[in-house]
HTML snippet that shows the backbone in 3Dmol.js (N, CA, C, O; Angstrom):
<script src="https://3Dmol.org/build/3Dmol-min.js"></script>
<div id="view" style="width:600px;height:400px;position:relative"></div>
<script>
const pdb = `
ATOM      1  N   UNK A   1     -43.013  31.889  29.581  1.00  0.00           N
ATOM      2  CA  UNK A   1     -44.422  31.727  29.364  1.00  0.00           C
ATOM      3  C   UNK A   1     -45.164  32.465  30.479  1.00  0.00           C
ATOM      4  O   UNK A   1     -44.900  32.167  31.644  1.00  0.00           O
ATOM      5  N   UNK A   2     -45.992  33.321  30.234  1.00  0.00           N
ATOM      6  CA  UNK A   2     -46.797  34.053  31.271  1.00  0.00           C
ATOM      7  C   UNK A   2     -47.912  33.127  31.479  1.00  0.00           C
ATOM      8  O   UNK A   2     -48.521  32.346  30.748  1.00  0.00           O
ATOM      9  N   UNK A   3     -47.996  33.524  32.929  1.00  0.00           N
ATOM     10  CA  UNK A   3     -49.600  32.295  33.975  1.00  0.00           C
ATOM     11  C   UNK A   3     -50.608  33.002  32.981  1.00  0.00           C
ATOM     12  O   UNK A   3     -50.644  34.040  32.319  1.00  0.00           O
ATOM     13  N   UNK A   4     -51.524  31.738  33.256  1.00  0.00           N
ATOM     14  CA  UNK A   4     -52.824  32.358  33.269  1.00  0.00           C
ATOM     15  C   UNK A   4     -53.119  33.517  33.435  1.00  0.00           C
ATOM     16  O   UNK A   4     -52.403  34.056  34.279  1.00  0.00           O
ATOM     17  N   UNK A   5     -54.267  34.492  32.764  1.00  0.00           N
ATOM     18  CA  UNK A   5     -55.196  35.794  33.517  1.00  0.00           C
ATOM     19  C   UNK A   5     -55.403  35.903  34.836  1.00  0.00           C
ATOM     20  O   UNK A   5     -55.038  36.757  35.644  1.00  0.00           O
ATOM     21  N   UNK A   6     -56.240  34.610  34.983  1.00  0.00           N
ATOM     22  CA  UNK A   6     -56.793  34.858  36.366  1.00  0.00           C
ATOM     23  C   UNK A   6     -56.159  34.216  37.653  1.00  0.00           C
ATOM     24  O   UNK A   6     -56.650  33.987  38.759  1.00  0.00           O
ATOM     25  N   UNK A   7     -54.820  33.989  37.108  1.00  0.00           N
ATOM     26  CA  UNK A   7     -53.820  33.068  38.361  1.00  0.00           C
ATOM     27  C   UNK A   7     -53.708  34.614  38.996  1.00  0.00           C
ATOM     28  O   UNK A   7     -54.269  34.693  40.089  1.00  0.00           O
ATOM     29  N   UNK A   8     -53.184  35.674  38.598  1.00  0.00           N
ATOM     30  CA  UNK A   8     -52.225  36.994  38.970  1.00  0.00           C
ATOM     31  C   UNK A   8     -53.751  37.142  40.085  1.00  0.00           C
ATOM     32  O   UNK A   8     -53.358  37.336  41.235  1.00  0.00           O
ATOM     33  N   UNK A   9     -55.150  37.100  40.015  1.00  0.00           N
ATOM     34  CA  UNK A   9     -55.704  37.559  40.872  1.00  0.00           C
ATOM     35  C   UNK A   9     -55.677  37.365  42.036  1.00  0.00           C
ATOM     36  O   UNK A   9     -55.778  38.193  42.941  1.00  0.00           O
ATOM     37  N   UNK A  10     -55.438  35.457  42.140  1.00  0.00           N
ATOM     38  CA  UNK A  10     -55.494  34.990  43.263  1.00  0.00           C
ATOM     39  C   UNK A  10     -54.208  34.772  43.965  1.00  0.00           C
ATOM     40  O   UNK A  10     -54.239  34.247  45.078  1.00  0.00           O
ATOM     41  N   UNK A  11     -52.951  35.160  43.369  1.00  0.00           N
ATOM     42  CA  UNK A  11     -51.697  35.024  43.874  1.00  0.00           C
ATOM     43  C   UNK A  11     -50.172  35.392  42.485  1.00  0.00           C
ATOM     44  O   UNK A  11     -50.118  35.144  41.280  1.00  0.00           O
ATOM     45  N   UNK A  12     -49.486  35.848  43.140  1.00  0.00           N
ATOM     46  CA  UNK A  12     -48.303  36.130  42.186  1.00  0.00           C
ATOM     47  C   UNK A  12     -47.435  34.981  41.866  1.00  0.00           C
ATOM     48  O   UNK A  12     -47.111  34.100  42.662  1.00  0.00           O
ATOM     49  N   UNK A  13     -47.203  35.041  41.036  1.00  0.00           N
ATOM     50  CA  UNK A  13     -46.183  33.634  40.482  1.00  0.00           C
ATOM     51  C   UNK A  13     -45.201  33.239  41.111  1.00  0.00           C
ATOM     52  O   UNK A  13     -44.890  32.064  41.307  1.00  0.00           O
ATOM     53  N   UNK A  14     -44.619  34.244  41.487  1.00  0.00           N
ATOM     54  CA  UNK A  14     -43.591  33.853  42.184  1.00  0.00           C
ATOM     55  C   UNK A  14     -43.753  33.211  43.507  1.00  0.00           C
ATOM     56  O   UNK A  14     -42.932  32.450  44.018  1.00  0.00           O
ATOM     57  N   UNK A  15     -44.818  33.562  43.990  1.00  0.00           N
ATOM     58  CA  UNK A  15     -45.425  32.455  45.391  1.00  0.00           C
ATOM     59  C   UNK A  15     -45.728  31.391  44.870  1.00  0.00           C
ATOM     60  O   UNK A  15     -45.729  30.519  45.739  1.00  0.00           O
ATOM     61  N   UNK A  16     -46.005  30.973  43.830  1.00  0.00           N
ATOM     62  CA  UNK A  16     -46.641  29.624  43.573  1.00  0.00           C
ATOM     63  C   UNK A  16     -45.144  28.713  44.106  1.00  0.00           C
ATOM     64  O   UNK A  16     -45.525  27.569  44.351  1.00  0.00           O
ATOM     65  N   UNK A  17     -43.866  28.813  44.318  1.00  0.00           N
ATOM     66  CA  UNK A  17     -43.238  27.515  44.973  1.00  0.00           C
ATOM     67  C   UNK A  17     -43.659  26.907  46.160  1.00  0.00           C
ATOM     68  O   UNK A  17     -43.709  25.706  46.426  1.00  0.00           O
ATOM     69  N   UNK A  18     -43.999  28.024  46.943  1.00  0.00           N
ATOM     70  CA  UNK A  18     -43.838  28.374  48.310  1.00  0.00           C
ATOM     71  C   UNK A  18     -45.459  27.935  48.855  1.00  0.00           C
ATOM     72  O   UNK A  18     -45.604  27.123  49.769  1.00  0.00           O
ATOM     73  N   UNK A  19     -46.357  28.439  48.321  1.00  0.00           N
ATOM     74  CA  UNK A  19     -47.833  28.051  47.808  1.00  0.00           C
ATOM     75  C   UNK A  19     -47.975  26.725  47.931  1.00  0.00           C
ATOM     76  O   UNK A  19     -48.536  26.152  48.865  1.00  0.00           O
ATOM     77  N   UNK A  20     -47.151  25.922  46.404  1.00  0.00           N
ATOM     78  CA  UNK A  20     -47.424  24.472  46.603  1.00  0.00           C
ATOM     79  C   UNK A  20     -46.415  23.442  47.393  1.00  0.00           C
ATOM     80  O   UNK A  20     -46.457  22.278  46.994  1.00  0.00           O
ATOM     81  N   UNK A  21     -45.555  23.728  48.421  1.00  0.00           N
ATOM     82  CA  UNK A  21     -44.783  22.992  49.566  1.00  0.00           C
ATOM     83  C   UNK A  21     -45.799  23.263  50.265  1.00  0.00           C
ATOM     84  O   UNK A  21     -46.405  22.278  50.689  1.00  0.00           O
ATOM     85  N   UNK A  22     -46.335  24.617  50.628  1.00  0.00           N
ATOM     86  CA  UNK A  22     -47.000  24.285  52.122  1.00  0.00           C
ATOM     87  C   UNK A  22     -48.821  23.179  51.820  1.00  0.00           C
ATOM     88  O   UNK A  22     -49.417  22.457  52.619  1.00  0.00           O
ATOM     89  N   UNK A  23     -49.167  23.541  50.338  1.00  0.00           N
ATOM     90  CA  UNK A  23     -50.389  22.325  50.174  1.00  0.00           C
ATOM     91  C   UNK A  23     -49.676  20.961  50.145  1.00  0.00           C
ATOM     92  O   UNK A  23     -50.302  19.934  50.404  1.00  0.00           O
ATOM     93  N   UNK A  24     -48.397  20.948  49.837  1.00  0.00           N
ATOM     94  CA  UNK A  24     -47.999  19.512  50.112  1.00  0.00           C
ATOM     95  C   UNK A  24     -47.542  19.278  51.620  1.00  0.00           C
ATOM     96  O   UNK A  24     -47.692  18.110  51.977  1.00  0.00           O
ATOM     97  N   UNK A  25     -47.167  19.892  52.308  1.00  0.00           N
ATOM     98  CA  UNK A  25     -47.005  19.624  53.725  1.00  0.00           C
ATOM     99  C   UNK A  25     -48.180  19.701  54.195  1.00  0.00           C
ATOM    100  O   UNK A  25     -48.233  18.939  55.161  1.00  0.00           O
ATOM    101  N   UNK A  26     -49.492  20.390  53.974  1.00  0.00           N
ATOM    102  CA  UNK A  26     -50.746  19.943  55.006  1.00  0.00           C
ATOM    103  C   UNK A  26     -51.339  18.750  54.323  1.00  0.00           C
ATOM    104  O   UNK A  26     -51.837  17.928  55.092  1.00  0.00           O
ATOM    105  N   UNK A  27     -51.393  18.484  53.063  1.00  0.00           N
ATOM    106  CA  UNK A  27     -51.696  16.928  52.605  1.00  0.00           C
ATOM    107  C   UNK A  27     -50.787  15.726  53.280  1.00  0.00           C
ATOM    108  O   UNK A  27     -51.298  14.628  53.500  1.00  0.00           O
ATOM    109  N   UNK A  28     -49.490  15.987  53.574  1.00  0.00           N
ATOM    110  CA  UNK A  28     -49.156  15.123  53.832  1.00  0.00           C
ATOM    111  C   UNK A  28     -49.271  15.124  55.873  1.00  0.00           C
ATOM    112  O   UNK A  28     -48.804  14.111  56.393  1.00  0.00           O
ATOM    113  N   UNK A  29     -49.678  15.878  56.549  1.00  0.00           N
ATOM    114  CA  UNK A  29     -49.509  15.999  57.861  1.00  0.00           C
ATOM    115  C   UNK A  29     -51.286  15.670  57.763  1.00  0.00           C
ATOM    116  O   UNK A  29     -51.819  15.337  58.821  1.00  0.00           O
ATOM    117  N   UNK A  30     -52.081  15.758  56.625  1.00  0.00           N
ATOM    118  CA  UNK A  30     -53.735  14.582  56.969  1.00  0.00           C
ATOM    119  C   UNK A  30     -53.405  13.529  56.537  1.00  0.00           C
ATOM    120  O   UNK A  30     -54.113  12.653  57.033  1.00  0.00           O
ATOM    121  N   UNK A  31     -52.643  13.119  55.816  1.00  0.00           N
ATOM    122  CA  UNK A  31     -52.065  11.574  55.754  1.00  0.00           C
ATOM    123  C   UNK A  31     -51.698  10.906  57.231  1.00  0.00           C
ATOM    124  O   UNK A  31     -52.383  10.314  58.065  1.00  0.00           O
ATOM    125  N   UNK A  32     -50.701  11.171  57.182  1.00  0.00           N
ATOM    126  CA  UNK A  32     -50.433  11.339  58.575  1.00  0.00           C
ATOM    127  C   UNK A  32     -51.006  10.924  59.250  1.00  0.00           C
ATOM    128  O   UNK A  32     -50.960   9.741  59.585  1.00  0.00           O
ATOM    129  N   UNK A  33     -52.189  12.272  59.935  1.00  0.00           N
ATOM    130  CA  UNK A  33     -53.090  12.205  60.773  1.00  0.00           C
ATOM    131  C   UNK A  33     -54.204  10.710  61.164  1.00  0.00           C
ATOM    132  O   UNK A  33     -54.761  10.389  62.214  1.00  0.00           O
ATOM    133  N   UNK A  34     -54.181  10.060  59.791  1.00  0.00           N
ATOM    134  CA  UNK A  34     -55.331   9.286  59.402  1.00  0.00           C
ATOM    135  C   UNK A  34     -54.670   8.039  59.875  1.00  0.00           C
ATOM    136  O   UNK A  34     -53.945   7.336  59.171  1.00  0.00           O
ATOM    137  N   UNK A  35     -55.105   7.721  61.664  1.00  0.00           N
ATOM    138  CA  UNK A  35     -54.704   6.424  61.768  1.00  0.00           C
ATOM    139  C   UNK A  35     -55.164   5.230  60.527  1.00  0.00           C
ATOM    140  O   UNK A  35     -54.249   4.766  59.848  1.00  0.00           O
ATOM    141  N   UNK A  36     -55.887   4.995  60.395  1.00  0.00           N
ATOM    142  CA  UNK A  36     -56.360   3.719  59.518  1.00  0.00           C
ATOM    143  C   UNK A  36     -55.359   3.699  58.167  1.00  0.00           C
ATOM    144  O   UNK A  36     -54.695   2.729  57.803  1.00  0.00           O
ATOM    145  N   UNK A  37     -55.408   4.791  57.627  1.00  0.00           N
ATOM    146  CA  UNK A  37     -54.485   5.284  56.275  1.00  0.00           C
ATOM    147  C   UNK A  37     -53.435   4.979  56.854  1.00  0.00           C
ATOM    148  O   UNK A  37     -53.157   3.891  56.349  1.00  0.00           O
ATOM    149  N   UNK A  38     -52.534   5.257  57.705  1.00  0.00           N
ATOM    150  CA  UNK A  38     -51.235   5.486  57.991  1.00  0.00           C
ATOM    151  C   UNK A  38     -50.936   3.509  58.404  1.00  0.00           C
ATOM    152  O   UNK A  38     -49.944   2.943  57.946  1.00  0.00           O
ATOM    153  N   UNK A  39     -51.854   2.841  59.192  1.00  0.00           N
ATOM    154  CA  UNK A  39     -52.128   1.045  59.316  1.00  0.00           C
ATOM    155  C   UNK A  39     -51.355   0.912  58.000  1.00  0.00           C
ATOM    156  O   UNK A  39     -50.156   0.642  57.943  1.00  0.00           O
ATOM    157  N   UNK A  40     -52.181   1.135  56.909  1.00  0.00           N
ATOM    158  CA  UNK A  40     -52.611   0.514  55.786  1.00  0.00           C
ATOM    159  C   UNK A  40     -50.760   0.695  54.889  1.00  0.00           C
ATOM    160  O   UNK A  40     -50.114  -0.088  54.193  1.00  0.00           O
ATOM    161  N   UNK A  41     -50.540   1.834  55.289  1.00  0.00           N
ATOM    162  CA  UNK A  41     -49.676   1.939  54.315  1.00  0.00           C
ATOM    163  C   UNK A  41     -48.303   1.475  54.652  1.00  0.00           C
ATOM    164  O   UNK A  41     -47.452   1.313  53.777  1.00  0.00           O
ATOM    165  N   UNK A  42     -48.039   1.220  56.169  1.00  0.00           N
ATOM    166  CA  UNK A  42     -47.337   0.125  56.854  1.00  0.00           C
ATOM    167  C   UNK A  42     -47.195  -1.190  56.570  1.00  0.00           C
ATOM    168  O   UNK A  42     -46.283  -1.871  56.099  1.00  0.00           O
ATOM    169  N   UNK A  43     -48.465  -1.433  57.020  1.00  0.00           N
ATOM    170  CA  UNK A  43     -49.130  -3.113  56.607  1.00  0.00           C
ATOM    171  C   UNK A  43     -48.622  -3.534  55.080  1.00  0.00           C
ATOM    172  O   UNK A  43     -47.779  -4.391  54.813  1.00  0.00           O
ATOM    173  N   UNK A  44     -49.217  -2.865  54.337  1.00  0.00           N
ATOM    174  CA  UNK A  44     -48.685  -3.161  52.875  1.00  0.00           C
ATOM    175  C   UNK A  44     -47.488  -3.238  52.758  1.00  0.00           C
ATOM    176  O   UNK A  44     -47.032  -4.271  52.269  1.00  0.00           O
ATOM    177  N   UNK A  45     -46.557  -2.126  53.184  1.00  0.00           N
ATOM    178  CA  UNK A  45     -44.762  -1.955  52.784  1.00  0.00           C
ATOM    179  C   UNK A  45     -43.983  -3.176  53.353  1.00  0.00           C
ATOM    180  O   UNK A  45     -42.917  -3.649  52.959  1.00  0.00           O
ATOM    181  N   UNK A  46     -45.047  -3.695  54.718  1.00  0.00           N
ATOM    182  CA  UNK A  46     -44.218  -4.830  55.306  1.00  0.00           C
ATOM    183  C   UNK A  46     -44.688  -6.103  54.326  1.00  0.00           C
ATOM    184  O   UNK A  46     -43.638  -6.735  54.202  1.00  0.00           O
ATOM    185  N   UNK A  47     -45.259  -6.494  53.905  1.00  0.00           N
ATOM    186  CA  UNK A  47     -45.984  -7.376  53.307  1.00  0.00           C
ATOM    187  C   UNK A  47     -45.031  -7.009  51.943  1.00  0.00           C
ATOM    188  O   UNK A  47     -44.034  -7.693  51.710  1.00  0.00           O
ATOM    189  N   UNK A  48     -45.370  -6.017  51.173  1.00  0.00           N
ATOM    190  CA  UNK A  48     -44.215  -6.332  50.001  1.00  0.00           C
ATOM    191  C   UNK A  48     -42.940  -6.658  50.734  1.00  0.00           C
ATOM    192  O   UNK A  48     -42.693  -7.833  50.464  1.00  0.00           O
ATOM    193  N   UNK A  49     -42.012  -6.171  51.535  1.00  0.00           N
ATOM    194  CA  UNK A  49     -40.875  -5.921  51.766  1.00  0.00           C
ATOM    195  C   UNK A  49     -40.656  -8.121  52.283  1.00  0.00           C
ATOM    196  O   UNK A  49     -39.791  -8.913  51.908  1.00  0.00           O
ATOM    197  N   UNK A  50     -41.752  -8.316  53.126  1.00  0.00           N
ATOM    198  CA  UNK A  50     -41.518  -9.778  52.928  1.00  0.00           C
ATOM    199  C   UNK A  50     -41.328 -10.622  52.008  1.00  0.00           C
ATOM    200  O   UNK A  50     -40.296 -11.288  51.918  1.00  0.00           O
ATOM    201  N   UNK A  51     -42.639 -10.719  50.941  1.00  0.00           N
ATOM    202  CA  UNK A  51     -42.365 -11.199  49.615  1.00  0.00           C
ATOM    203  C   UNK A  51     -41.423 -10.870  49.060  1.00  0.00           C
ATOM    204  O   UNK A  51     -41.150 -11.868  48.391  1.00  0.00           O
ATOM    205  N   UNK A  52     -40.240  -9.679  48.724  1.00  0.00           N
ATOM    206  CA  UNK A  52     -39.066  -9.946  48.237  1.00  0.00           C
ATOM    207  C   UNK A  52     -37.788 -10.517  49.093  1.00  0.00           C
ATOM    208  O   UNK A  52     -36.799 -11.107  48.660  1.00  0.00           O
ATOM    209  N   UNK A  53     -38.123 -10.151  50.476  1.00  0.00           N
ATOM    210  CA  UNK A  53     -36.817 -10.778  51.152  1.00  0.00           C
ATOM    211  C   UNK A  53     -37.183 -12.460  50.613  1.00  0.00           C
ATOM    212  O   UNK A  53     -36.258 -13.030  50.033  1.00  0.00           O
ATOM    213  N   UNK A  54     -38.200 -13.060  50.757  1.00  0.00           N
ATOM    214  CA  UNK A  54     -38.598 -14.505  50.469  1.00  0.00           C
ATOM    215  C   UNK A  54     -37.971 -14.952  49.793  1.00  0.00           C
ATOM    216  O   UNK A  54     -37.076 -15.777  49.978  1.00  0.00           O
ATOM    217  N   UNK A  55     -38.583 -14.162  48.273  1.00  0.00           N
ATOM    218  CA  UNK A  55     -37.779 -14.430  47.056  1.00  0.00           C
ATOM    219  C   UNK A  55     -36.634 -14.170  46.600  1.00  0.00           C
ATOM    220  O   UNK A  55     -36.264 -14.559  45.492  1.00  0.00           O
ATOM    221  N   UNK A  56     -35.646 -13.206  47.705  1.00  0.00           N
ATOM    222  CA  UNK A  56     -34.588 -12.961  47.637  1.00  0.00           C
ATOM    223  C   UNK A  56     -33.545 -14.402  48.047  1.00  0.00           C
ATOM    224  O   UNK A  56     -32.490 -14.814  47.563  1.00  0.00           O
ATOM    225  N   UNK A  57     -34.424 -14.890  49.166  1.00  0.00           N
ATOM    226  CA  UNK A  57     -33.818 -15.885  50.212  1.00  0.00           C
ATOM    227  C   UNK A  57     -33.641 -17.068  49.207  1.00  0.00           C
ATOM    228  O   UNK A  57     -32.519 -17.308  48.760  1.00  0.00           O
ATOM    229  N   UNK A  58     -34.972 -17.981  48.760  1.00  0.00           N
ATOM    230  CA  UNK A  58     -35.041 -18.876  47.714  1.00  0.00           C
ATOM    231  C   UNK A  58     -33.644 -18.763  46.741  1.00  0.00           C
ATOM    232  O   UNK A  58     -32.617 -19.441  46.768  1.00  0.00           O
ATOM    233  N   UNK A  59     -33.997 -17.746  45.966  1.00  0.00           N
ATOM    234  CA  UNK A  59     -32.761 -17.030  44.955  1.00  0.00           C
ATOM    235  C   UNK A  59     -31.670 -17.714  45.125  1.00  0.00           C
ATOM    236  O   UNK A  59     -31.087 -18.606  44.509  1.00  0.00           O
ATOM    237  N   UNK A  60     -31.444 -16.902  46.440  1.00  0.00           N
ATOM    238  CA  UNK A  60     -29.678 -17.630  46.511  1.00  0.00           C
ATOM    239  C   UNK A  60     -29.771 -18.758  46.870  1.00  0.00           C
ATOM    240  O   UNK A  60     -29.317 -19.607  46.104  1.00  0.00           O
ATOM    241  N   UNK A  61     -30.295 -19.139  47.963  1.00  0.00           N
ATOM    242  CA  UNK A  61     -30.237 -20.733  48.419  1.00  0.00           C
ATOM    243  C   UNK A  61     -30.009 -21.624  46.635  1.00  0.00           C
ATOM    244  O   UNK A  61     -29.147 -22.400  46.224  1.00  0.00           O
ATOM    245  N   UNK A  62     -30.964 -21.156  46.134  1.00  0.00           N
ATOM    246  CA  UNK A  62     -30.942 -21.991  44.623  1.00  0.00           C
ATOM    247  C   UNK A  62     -30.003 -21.807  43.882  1.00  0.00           C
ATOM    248  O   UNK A  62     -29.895 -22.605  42.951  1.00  0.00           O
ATOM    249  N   UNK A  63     -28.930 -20.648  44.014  1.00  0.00           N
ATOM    250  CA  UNK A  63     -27.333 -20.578  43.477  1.00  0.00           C
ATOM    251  C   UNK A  63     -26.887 -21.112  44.232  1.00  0.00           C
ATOM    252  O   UNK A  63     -26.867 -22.263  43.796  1.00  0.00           O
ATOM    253  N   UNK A  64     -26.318 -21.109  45.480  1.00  0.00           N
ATOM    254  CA  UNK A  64     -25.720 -21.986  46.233  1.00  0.00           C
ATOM    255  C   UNK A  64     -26.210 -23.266  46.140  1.00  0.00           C
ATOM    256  O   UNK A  64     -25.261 -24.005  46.404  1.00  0.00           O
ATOM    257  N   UNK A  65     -27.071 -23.840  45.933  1.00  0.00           N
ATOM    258  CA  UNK A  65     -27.249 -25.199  45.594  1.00  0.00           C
ATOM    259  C   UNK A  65     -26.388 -25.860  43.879  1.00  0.00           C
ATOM    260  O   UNK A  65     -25.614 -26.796  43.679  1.00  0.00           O
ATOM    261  N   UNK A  66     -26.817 -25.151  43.240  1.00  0.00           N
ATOM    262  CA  UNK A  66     -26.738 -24.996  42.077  1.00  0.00           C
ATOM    263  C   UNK A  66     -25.196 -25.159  41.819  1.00  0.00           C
ATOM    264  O   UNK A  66     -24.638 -26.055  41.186  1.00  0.00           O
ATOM    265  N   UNK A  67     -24.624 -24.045  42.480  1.00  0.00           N
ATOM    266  CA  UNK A  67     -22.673 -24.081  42.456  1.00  0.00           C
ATOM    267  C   UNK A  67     -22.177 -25.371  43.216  1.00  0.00           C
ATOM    268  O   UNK A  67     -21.155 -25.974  42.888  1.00  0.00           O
ATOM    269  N   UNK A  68     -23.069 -25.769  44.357  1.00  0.00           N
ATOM    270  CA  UNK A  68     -22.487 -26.983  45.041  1.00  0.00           C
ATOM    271  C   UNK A  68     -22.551 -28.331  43.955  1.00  0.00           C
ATOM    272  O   UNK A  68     -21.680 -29.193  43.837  1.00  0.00           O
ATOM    273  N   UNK A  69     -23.730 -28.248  43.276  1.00  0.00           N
ATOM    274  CA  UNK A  69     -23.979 -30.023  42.533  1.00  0.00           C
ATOM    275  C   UNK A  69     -22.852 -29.557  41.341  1.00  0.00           C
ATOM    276  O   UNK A  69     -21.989 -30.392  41.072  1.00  0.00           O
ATOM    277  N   UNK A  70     -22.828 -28.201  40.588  1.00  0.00           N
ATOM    278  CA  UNK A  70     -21.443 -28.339  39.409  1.00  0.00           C
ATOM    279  C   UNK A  70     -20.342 -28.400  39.814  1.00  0.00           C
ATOM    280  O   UNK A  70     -19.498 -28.971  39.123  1.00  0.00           O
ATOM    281  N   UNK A  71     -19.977 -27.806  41.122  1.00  0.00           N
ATOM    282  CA  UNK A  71     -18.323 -28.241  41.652  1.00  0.00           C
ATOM    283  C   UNK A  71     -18.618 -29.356  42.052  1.00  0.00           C
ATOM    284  O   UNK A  71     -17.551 -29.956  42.184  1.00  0.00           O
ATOM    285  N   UNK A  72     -19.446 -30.000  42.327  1.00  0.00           N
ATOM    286  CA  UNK A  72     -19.313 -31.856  42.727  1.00  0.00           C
ATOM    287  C   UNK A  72     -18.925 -32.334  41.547  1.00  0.00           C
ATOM    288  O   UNK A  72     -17.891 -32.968  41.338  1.00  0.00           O
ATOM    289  N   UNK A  73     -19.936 -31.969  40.588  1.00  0.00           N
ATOM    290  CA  UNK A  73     -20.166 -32.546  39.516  1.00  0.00           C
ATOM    291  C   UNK A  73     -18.373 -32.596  38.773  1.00  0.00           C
ATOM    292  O   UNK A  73     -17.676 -33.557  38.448  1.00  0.00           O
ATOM    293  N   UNK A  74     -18.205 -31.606  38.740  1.00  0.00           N
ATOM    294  CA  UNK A  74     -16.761 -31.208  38.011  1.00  0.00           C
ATOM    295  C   UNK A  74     -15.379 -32.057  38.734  1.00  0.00           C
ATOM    296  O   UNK A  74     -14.511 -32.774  38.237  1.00  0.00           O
ATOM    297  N   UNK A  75     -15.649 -31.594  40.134  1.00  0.00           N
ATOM    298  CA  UNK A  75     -14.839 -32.508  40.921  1.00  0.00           C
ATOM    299  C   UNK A  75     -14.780 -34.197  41.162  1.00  0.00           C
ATOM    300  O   UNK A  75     -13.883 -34.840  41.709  1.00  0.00           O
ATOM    301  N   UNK A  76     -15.882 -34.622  40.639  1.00  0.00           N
ATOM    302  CA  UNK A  76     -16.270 -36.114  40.394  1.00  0.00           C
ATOM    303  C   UNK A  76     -15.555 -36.283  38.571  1.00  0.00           C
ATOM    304  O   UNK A  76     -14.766 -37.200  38.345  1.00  0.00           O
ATOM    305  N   UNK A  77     -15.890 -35.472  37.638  1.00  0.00           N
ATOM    306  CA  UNK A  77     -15.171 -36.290  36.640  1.00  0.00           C
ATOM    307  C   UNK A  77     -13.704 -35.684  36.615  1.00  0.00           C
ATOM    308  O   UNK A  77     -13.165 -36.092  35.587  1.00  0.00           O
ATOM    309  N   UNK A  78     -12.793 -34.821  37.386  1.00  0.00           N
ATOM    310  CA  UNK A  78     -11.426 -34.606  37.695  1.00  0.00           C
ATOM    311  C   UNK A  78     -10.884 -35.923  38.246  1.00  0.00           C
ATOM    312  O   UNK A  78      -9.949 -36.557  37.757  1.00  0.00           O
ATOM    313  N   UNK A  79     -11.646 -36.274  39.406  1.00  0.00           N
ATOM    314  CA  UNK A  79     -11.201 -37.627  40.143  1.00  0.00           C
ATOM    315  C   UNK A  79     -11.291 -38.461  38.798  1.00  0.00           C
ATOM    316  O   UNK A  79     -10.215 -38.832  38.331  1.00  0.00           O
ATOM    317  N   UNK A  80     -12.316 -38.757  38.202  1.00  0.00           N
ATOM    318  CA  UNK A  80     -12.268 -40.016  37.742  1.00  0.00           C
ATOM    319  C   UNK A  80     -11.526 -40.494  36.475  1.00  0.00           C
ATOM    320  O   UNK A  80     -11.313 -41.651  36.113  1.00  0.00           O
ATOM    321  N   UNK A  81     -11.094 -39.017  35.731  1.00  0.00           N
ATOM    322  CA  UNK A  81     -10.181 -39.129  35.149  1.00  0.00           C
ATOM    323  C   UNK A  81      -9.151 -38.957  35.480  1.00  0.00           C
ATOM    324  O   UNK A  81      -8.532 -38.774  34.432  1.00  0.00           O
ATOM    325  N   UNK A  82      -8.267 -38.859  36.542  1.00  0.00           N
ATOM    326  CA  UNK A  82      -6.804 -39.273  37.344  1.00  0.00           C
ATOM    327  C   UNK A  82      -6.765 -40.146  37.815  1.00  0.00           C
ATOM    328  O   UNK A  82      -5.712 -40.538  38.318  1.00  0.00           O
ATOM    329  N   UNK A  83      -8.297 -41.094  37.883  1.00  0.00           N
ATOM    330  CA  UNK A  83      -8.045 -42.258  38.429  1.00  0.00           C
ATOM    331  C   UNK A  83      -7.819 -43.140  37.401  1.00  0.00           C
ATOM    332  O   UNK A  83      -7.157 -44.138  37.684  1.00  0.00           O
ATOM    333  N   UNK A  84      -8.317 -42.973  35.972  1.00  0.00           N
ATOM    334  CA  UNK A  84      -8.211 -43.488  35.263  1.00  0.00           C
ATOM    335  C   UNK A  84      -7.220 -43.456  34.347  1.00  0.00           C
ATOM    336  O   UNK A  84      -6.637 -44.409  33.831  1.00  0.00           O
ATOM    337  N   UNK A  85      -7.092 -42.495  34.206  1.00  0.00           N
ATOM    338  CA  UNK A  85      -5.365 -41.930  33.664  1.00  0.00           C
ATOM    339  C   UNK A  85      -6.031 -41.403  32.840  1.00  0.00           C
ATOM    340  O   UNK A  85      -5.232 -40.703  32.217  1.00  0.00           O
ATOM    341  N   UNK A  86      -7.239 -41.247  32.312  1.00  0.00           N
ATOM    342  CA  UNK A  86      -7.756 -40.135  30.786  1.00  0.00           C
ATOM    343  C   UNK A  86      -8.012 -38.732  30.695  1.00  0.00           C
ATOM    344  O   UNK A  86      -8.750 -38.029  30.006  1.00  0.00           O
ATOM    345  N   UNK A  87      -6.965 -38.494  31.829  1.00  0.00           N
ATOM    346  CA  UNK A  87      -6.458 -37.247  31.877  1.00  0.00           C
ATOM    347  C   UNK A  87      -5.478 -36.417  30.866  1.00  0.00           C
ATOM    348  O   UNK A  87      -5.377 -35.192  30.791  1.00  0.00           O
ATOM    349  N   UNK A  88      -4.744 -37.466  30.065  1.00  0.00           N
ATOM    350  CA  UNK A  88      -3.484 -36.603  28.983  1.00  0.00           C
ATOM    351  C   UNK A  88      -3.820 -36.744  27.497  1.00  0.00           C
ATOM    352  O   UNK A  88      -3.090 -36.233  26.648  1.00  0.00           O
TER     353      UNK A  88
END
`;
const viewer = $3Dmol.createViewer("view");
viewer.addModel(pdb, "pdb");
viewer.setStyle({}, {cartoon: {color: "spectrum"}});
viewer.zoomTo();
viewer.render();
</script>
């Protein structure tokens, strides 16, 4: 597919890779630059990254709870049927 007409004026195609890395490296070096922006986007990542460790933590605690009361559970009617003999 051939560019645009008026792309060839302002640059050859074949620069356009090279063209758009270096507009993405000076966008990202004013990111960067922008204490308050750069706060913000910290602040947030830590704040999500808490809320899932949280809910990660809960999670299991609540399987490990969960596996402890059915192996009780299981291990309470094993006993009570060998104690009772209504095991055979």
């Amino acid at each position: 597919m051939a560019p645009p007409p008026n792309l060839e004026r302002y640059c050859k195609a074949d620069d356009l890779p090279d063209l758009l890395a270096e507009a993405v490296e000076r966008g990202m070096r004013k990111v960067l630059a922008d204490e308050k922006l750069r706060d913000e986007f910290w602040r947030s990542g830590y704040e999500e990254l808490e809320k899932h460790a949280g809910t990660n933590v809960a999670q299991w605690l609540g399987r490990r709870l969960l596996n402890i009361v059915i192996t009780a559970a299981v291990a309470g009617v094993l006993a009570w049927a060998v104690m009772t003999g209504k095991h055979q």
